[in-house]
C-alpha positions as a Markdown table, in Angstrom:
| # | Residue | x | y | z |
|---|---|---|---|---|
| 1 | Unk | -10.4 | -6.5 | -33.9 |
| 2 | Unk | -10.2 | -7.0 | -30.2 |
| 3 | Unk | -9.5 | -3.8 | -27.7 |
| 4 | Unk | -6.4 | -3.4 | -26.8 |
| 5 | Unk | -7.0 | 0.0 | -24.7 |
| 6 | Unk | -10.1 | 0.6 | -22.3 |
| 7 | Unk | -10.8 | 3.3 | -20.1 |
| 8 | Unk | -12.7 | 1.5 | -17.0 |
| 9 | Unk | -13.3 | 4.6 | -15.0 |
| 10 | Unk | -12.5 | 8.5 | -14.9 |
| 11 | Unk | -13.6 | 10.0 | -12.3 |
| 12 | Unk | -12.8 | 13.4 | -10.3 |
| 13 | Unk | -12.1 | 12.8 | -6.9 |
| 14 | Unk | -11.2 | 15.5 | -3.2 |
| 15 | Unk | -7.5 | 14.7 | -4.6 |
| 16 | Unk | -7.7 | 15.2 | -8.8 |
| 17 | Unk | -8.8 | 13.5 | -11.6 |
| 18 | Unk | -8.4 | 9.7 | -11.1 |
| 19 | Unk | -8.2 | 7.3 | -14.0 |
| 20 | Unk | -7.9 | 3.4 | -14.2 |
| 21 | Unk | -7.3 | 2.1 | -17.3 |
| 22 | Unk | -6.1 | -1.4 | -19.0 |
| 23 | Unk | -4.0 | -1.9 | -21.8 |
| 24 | Unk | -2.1 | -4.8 | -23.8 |
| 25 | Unk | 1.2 | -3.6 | -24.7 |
| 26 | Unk | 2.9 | -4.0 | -28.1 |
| 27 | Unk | 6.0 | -6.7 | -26.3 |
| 28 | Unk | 3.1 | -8.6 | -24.5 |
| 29 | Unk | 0.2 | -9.4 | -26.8 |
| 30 | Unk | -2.1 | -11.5 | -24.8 |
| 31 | Unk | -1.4 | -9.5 | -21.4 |
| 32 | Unk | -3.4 | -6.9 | -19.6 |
| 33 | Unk | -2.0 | -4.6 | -17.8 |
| 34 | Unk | -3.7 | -2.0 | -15.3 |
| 35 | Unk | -2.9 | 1.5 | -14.1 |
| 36 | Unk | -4.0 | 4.4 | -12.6 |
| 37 | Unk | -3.0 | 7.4 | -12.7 |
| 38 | Unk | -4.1 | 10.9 | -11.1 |
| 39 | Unk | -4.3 | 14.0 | -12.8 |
| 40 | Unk | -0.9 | 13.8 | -15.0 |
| 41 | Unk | 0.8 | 11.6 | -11.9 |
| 42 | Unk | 1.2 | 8.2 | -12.4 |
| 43 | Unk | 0.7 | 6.1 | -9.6 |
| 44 | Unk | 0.4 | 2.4 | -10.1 |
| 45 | Unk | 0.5 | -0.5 | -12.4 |
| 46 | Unk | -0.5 | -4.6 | -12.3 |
| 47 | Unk | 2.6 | -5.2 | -14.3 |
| 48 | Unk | 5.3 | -4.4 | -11.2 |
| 49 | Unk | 3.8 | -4.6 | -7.9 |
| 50 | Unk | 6.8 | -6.9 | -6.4 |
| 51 | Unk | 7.8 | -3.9 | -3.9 |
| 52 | Unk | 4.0 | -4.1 | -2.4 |
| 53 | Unk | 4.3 | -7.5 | -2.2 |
| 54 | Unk | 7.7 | -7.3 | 0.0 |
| 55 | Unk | 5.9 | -4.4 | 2.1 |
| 56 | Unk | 3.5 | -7.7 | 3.2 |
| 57 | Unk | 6.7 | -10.0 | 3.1 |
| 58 | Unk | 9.3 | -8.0 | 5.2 |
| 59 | Unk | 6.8 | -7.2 | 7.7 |
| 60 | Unk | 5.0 | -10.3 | 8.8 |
| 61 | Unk | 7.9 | -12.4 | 8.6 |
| 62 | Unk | 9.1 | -11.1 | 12.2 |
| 63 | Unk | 5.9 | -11.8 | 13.7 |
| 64 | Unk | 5.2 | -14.9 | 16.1 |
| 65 | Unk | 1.7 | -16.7 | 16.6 |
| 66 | Unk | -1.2 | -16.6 | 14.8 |
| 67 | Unk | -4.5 | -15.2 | 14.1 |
| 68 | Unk | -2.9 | -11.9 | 13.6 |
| 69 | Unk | -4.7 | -8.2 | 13.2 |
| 70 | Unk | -3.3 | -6.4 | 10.0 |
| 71 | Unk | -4.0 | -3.0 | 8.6 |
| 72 | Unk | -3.2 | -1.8 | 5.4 |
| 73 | Unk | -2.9 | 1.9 | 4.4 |
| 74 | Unk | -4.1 | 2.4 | 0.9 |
| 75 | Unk | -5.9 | -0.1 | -1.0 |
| 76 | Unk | -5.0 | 0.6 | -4.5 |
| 77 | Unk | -4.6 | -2.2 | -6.8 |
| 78 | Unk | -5.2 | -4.3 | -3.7 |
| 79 | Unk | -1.6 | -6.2 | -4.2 |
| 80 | Unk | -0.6 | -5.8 | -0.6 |
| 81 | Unk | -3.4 | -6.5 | 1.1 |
| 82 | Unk | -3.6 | -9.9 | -1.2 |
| 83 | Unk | 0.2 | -10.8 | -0.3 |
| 84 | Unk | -1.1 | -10.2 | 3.9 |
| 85 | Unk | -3.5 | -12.7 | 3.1 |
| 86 | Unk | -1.4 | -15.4 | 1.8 |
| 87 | Unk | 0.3 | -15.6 | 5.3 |
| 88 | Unk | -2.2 | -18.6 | 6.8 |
| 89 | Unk | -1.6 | -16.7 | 10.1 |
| 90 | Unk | -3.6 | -13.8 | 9.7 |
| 91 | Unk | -6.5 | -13.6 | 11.2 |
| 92 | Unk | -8.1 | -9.9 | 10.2 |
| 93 | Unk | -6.8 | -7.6 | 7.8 |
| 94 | Unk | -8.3 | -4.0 | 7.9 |
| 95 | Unk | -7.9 | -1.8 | 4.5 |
| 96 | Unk | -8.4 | 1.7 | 5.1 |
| 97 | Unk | -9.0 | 3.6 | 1.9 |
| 98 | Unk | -9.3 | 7.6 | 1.6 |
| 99 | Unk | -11.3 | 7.7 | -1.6 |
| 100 | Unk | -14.1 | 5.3 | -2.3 |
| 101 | Unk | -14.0 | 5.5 | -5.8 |
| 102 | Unk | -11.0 | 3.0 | -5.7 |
| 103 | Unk | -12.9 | 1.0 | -3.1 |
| 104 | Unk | -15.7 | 0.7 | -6.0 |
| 105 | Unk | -13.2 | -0.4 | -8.3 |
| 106 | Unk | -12.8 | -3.6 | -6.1 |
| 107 | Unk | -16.4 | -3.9 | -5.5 |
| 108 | Unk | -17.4 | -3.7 | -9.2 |
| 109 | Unk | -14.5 | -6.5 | -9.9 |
| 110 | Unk | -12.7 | -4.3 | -12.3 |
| 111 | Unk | -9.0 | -5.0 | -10.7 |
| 112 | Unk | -7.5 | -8.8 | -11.0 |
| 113 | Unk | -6.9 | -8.8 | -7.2 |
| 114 | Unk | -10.3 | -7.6 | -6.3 |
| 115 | Unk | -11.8 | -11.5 | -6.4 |
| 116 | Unk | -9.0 | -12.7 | -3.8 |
| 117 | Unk | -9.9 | -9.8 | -1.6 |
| 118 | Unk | -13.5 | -10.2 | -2.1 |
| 119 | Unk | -13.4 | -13.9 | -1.2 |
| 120 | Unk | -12.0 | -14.1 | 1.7 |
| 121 | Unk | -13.9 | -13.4 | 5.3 |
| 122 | Unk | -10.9 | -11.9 | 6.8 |
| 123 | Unk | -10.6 | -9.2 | 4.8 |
| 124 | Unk | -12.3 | -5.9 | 5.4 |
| 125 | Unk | -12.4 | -2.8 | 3.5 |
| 126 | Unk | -13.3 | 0.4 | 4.8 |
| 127 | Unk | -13.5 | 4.1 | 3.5 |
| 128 | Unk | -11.0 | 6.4 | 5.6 |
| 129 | Unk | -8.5 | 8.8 | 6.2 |
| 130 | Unk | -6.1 | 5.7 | 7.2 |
| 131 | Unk | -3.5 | 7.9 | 9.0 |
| 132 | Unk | -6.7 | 9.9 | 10.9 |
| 133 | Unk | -7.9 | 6.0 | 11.6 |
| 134 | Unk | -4.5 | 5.5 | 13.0 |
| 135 | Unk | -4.5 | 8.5 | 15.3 |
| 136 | Unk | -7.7 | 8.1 | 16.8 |
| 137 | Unk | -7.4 | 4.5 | 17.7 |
| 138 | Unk | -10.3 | 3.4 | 15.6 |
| 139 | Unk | -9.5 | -0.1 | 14.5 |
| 140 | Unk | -8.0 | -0.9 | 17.8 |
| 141 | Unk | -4.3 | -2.7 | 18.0 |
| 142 | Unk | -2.9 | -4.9 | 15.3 |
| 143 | Unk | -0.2 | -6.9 | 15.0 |
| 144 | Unk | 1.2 | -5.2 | 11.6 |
| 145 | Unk | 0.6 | -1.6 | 10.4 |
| 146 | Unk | 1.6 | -1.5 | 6.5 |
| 147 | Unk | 1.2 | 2.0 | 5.0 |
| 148 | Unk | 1.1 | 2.5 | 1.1 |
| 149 | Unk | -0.2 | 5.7 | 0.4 |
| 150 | Unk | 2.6 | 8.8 | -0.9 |
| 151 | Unk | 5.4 | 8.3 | -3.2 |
| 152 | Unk | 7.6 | 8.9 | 0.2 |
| 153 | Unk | 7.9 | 11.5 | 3.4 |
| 154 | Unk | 9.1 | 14.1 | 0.9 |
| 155 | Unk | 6.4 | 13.2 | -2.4 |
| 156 | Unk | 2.8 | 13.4 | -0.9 |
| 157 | Unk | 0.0 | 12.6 | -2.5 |
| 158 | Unk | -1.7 | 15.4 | -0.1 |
| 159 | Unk | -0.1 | 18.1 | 1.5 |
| 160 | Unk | -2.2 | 17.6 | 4.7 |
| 161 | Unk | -0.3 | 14.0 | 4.9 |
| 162 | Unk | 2.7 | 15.2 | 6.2 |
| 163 | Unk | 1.8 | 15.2 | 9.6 |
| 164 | Unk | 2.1 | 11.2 | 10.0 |
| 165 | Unk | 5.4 | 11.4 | 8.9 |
| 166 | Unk | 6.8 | 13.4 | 11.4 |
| 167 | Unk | 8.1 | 12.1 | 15.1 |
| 168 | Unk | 4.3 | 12.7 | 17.0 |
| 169 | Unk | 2.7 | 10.6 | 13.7 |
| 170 | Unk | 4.8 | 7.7 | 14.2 |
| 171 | Unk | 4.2 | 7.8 | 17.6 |
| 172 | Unk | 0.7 | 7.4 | 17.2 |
| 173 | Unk | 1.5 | 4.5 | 14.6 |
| 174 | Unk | 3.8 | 3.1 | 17.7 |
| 175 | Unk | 1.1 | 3.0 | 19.8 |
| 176 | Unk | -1.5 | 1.3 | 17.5 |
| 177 | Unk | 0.7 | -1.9 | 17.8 |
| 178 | Unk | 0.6 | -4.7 | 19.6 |
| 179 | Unk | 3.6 | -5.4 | 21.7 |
| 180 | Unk | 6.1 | -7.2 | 19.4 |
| 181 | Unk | 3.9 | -5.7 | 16.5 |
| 182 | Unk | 5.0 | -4.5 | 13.0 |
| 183 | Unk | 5.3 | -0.9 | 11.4 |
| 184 | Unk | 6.4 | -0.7 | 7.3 |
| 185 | Unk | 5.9 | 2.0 | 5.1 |
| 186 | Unk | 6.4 | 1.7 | 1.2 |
| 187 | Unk | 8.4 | 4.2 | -0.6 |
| 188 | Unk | 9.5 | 5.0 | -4.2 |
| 189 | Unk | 13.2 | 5.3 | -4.7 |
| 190 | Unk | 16.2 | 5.2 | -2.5 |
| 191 | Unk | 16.1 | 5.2 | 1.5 |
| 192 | Unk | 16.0 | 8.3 | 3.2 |
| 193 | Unk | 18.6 | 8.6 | 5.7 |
| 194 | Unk | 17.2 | 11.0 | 7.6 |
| 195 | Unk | 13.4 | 9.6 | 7.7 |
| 196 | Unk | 15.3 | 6.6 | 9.0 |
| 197 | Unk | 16.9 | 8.1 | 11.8 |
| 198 | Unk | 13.6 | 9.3 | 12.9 |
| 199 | Unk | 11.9 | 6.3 | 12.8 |
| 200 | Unk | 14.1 | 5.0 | 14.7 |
| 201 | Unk | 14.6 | 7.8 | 17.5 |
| 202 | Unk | 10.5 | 6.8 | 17.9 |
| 203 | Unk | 10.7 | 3.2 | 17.6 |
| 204 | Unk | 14.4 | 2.5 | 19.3 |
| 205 | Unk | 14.9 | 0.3 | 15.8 |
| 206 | Unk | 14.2 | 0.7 | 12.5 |
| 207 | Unk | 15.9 | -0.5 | 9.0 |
| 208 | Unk | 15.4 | 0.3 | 5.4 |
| 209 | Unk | 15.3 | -2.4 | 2.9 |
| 210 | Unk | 15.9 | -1.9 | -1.1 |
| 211 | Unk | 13.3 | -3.6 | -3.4 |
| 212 | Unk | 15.1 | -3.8 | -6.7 |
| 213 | Unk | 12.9 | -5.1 | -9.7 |
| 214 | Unk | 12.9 | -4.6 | -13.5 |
| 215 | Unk | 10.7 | -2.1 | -14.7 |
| 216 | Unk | 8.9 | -2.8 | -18.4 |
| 217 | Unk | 6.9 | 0.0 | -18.6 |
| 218 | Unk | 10.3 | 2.0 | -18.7 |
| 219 | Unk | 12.8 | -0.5 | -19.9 |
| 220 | Unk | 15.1 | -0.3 | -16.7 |
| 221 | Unk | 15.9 | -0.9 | -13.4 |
| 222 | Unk | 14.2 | 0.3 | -10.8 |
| 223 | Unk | 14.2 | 0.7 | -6.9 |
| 224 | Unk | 11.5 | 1.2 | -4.5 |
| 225 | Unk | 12.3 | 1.1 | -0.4 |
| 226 | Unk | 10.7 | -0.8 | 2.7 |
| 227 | Unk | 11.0 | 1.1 | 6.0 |
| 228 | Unk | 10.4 | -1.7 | 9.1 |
| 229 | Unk | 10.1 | -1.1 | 12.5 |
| 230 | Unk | 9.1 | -3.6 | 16.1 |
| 231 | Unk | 8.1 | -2.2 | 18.8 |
């Protein structure tokens, strides 16, 4: 009998025990699907990844030009950072990852978007604290600033997070734009009102956008949110 359950890595990491693992459900013979989780959270999966995809979408659709710079917060199963590549226009995307165990992932070619990443010259990954990288200037100015890292403002995946979320942390993600440049931030779950307002208080403008997708893994509906702001 072929597998129809593998463990590829477990691993403990400076934020819990990661795990990525691949699986062929019961309603989808034929199909792999990938997830990590950490510790008993579970964080991400191949099978719905259309919200990460809009994160890329929502963002550099309001940008003019070409040979844009990108960064993208959180590499994960590398689904966003494949969507900013699509867009012909870029011409640098920076991934900033916090642990490099999920960078190795990639490397190894143990995630299906790893090859596209891989493959193409304008994609960089690095190993960093992406909202310390965003602080202290490191990458320079880009054109876009995509952020996919905690659940939301209020559901961190680190406590020492919260900072970036507060009025002086988007200001420091303000000023690592470009003029007419892009800030978006992924969220689980339903806008908050009151993150919004503050984005916008710091930005002048800001909107919240609803990504509603069907969820097979739970047999539902679900809703995930895409906070955009221009400077």
């Amino acid at each position: 009998m072929k597998p129809f359950y593998e463990e590829l890595d477990l691993c403990q990491t400076d934020l819990g025990e990661l795990m990525l693992r691949r699986r062929i459900p019961v309603s989808m013979p034929g199909t792999w699907v990938y997830e990590v989780k950490l510790d008993d959270r579970f964080l991400m999966s191949s099978l719905v990844h259309d919200s990460e995809d809009e994160l890329a979408r929502l963002s550099l659709q309001r940008l003019k030009g070409r040979e844009w710079r990108v960064m993208v917060g959180g590499l994960g199963l590398g689904y966003t950072a494949a969507a900013a590549l699509a867009w012909e226009q870029v011409g640098a995307i920076d991934v900033v990852e916090y642990l490099p165990e999920v960078i190795d992932w990639h490397r190894r070619d143990l995630v299906p978007a790893s090859a596209a990443l891989a493959g193409d010259d304008r994609c960089r990954i690095v190993q960093g604290d992406c909202f310390q990288w965003i602080k202290d200037g490191t990458g320079g100015s880009y054109d876009a600033v995509l952020i996919d890292v905690d659940d939301s403002p209020e559901h961190l995946l680190s406590p020492r997070h919260g900072s970036f979320y507060t009025p002086l942390g988007l200001a420091d993600a303000r000023r690592a734009l470009r003029p007419g440049g892009v800030f978006a931030l992924w969220t689980a779950g339903e806008v908050l009102p009151e993150f919004l307002d503050r984005l916008r208080r710091v930005f002048g403008n800001a909107e919240a956008q609803a990504v509603e997708f069907y969820n097979p893994l739970h047999s539902l509906e679900d809703v995930n949110t895409i906070y955009v702001a221009q400077v």
